[in-house]
Every structure is written in structure tokens, then in C-alpha cells.
N, C-alpha and C positions, 0 to 999 in steps of 0.2 A: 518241974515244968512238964507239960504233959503233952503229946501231939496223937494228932490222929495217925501218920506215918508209921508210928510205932504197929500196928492192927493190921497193914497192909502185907499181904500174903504174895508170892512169885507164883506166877501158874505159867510154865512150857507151854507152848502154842507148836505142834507138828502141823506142817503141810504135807498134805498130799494131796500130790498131781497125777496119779495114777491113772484117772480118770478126765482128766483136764483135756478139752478140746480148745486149738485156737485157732480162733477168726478175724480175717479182715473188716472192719466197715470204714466209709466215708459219710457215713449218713444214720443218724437216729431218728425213731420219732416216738413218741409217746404220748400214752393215754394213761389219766388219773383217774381212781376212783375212791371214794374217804377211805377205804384200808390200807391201800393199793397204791402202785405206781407202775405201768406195764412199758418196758421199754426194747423195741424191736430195732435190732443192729442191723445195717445189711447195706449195699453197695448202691448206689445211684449209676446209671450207665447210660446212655443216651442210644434210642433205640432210633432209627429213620421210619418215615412213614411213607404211605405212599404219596400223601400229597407234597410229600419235602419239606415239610413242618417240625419233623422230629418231635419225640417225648422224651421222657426220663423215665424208666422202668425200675423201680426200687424194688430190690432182691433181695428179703427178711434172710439173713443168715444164721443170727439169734435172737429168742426171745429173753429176754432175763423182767420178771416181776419181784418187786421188795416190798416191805414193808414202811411208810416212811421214817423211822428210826434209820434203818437201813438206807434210806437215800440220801437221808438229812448225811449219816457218814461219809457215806460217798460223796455228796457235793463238796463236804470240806475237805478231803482227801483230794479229788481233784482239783482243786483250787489251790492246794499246796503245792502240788505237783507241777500244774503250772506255773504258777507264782515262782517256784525253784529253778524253771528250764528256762523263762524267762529273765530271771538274775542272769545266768550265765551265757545265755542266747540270744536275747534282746525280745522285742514287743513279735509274738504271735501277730500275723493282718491274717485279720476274718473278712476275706471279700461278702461284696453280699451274692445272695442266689442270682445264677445266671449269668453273673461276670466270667466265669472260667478261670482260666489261667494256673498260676503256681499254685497248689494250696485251696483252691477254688473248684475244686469238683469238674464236673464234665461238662462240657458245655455245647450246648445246643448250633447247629446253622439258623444264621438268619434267614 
């Protein structure tokens, strides 16, 4: 009987965080391009204006671009992760934008 298993090699994975910075975001966004996937982390804050309208002033803290091999991993990676926190935490609520609240970002004056 013959398997492929048998071929299968161990290879050690070391981290190093030596140089590792970490950052807060509440807010991504991103832009594609056919190689590419550019995605800018960074904070949402609600800034007041003079007319008492307020904005949201989005504060890039990090840029991180992959490859999409590289994203395609990471979506499923995040998706386990949540999928896992939710087993044992119950259903994630995603308000939508401009609701506020728990979990909801900053929220604007009427």
C-alpha cells in the first residue's frame, strides 16, 4: 500500500517578533489591483465641524499589501477565527454604518 504521506517532510517555522509593531484599527478599507490587494488599517473618529454636521476623519495607522494567494489565506484564517470565537461567544452583530453604539464605531450628532 503506498501513500503520499509517506514524502511528507517536517519543516520548523521560528517567529520573530523583534521587529513586530502593534496597532489598533476599527476601520479598514481597501483597494484591488490584478496582483494586489492594498489594505489600510486605521481608526475612524468623529471629528465636529463648524456647521455641527460632524465628519469621520479615518486615521491610516497601517498599510499592509499581499498577494492574493496571500489574502485568499487570510480570509480563511479569519473566518476560522471567527467561526471559533463565535462557537463559544455566540453571533458577532455587525451594526451597519452610522448606527453607533456597542461594537458600532463612532457615531456622528444629529
Amino acid at each position: 500500500m503506498s501513500s503520499g504521506n509517506q514524502d511528507q517532510r517536517q519543516i520548523q517555522l521560528r517567529i520573530d517578533e523583534s521587529k513586530m509593531v502593534t496597532t489598533y484599527a476599527n476601520t479598514i478599507r481597501t483597494s484591488t489591483m490584478p496582483e494586489e490587494i492594498v489594505m489600510d488599517f486605521g481608526i475612524n473618529m468623529p471629528v465636529p465641524t463648524p456647521d455641527g454636521q460632524g465628519m469621520l476623519n479615518f486615521a491610516v495607522g497601517s498599510r499592509v499589501v499581499m498577494n492574493w494567494g496571500a489574502a485568499k489565506r487570510l480570509a480563511i484564517s479569519l473566518g476560522q477565527a471567527v467561526r471559533q470565537y463565535e462557537e463559544q461567544n455566540g453571533e458577532i452583530k455587525i451594526q451597519q454604518p452610522g448606527q453607533g453604539g456597542p461594537g458600532g464605531g463612532p457615531r456622528l450628532a444629529n
